[in-house]
C-alpha positions in Angstrom: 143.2 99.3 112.8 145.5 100.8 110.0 144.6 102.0 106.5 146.7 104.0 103.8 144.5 104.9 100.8 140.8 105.6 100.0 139.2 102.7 101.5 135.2 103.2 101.9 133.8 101.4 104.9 129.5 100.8 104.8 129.8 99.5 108.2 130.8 100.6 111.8 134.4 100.5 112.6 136.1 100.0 116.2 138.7 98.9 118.2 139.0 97.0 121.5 141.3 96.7 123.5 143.2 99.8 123.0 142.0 102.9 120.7 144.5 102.9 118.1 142.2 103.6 114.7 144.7 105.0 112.0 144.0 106.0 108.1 140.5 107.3 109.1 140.7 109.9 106.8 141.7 109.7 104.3 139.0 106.3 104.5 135.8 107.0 104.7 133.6 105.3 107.2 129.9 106.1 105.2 127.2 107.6 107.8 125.0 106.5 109.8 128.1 104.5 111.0 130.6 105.6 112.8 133.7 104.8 114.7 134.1 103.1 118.3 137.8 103.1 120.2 137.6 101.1 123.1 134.4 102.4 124.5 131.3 100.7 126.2 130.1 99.4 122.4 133.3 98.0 121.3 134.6 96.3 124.1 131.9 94.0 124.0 131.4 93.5 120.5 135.1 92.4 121.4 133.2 89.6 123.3 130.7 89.1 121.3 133.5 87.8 118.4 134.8 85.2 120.6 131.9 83.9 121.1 130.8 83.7 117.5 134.5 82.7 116.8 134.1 79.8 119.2 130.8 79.3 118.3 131.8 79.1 114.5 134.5 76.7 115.3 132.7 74.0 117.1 130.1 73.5 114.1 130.4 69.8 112.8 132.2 69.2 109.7 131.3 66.3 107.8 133.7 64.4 106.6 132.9 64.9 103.1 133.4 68.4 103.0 137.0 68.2 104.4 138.4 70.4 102.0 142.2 69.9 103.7 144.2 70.7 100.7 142.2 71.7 98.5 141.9 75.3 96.4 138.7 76.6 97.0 139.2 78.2 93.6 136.9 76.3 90.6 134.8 74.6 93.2 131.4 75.0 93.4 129.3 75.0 97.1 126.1 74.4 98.6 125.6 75.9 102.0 126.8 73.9 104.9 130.2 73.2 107.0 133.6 73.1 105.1 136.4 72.7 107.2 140.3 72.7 106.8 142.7 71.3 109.5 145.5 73.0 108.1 145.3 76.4 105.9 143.3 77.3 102.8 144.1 79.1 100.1 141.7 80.6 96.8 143.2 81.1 93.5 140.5 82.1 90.7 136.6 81.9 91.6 134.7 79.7 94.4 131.1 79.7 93.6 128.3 79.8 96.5 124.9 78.4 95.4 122.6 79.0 98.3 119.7 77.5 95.9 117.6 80.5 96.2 118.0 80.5 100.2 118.4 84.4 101.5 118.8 82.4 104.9 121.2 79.7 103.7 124.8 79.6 106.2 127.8 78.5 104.9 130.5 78.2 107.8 133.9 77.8 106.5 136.5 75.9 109.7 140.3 76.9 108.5 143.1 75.4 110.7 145.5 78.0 110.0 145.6 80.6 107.0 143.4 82.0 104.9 145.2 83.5 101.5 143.2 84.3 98.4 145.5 85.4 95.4 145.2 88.3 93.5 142.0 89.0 91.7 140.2 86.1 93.0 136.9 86.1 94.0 133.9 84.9 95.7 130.1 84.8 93.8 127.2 83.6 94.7 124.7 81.9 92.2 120.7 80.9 92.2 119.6 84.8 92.6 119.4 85.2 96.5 122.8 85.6 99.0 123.5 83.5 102.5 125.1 84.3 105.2 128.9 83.3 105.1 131.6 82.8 108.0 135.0 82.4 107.7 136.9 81.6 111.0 140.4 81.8 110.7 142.6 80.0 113.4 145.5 82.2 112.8 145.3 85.2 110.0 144.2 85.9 106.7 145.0 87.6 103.9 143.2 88.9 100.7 145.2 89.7 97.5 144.7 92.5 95.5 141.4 93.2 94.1 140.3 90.0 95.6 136.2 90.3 95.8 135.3 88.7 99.1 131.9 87.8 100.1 131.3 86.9 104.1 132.5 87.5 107.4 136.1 87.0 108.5 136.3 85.8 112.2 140.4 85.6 112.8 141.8 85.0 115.5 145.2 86.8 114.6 145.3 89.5 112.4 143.6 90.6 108.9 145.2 92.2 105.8 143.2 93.6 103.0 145.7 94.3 99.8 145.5 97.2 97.6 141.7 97.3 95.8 140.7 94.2 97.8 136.7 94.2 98.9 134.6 92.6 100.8 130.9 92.4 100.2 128.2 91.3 102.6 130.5 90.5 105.4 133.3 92.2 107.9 136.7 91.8 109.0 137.4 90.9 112.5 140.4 90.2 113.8 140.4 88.9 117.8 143.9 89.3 118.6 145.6 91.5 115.9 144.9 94.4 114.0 143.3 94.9 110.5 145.2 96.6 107.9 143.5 98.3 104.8 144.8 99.5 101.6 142.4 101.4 99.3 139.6 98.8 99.9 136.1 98.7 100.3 134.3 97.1 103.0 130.4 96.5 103.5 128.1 94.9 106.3 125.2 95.4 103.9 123.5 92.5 102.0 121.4 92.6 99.1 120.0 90.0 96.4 122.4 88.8 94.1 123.0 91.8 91.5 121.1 94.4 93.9 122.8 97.2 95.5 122.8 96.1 99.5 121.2 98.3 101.9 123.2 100.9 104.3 123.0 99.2 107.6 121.8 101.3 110.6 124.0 101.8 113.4 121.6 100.6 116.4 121.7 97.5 114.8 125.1 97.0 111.8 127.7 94.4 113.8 130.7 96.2 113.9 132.9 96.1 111.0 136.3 95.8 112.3 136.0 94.4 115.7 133.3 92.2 117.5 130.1 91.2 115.7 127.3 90.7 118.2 126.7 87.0 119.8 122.9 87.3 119.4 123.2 88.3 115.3 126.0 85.4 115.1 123.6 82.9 117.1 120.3 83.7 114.9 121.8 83.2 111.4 124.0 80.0 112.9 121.7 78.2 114.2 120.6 77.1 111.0 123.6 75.1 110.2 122.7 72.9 112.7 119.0 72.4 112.2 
């Protein structure tokens, strides 16, 4: 993991294989979390993200909500599966209405890239916020000042541009490294327009590496129900 700048990150940060964490300070990783470099919690949370990772991408797509070449940006979402066989891309705003659902999933299947453009942005409508999963066959990218929402499960590598955030989610990267600039990261969820909660570290997913199998499996599973 590599940042340059003041990120902020509400969520525990680690590393596995290896124990190369770089940038932390000047970030700030806000207590109770804390940082784990190749130790006996994140090597398998490093586990635990394939399995949500593979877990993520054999969820069935219908076929109407193959989104294959098609901007994510002006659409508007109900929870579910979208998938992409190729990459996807966001330029402007994609709108999540989880219709008032705290425990609403939306799983989003991308082929290849993720790349949203500068100052884009995810939002959720309907006054509650769902669970969202991005899995990423290769790596993804979020322009500058991008506001995210979800988790990013990629199996390459993740790059967070200068002032990008993400809210609600994580960035995991299964192969490659993550790379911060000045950005602000958060586990924590709250209601829509509601500060979200500090997570505690016995039970926060880690932030930059592995999210546990058991978490992933219990807010998954109803996707398929």
């Amino acid at each position: 993991m590599t940042n340059t700048g003041a990120t902020i990150v509400d969520g525990n940060v680690g590393v596995a294989p290896g124990s190369a964490i770089t940038g932390v300070p000047p970030a700030v990783v806000v207590p109770p979390s804390t940082q784990y470099a190749g130790d006996a919690v994140a090597l398998p949370a490093q586990n635990d993200l394939t399995t949500g990772y593979n877990f993520a991408a054999g969820e069935a797509c219908p076929a109407l909500n193959n989104l294959t070449g098609t901007d994510l940006g002006g659409l508007t979402l109900l929870p579910g599966v979208y998938c992409f066989t190729s990459g996807a891309g966001l330029t402007g705003t994609l709108t999540l209405n989880d219709e008032g659902d705290s425990n609403s999933v939306f799983v989003f299947q991308i082929g290849d890239t993720l790349i949203t453009q500068s100052a884009s942005s995810v939002v959720f409508i309907n006054g509650s916020q769902g669970d969202v999963y991005w899995q990423v066959g290769s790596s993804a990218t979020l322009g500058s000042t991008t506001s995210f929402e979800g988790n990013i499960l990629a199996h390459d590598s993740i790059s967070l541009d200068t002032g990008a955030t993400i809210s609600c989610g994580s960035a995991l990267a299964e192969t490659g490294g993550v790379t911060m600039e000045t950005n602000q990261i958060s586990v924590g969820c709250g209601t829509e327009g509601s500060p979200s909660p500090t997570p505690e570290v016995s039970t926060a997913p880690m932030l930059l590496i592995g999210a546990p199998a058991l978490l992933w499996l219990r807010k998954s599973r109803s996707v398929r129900e």
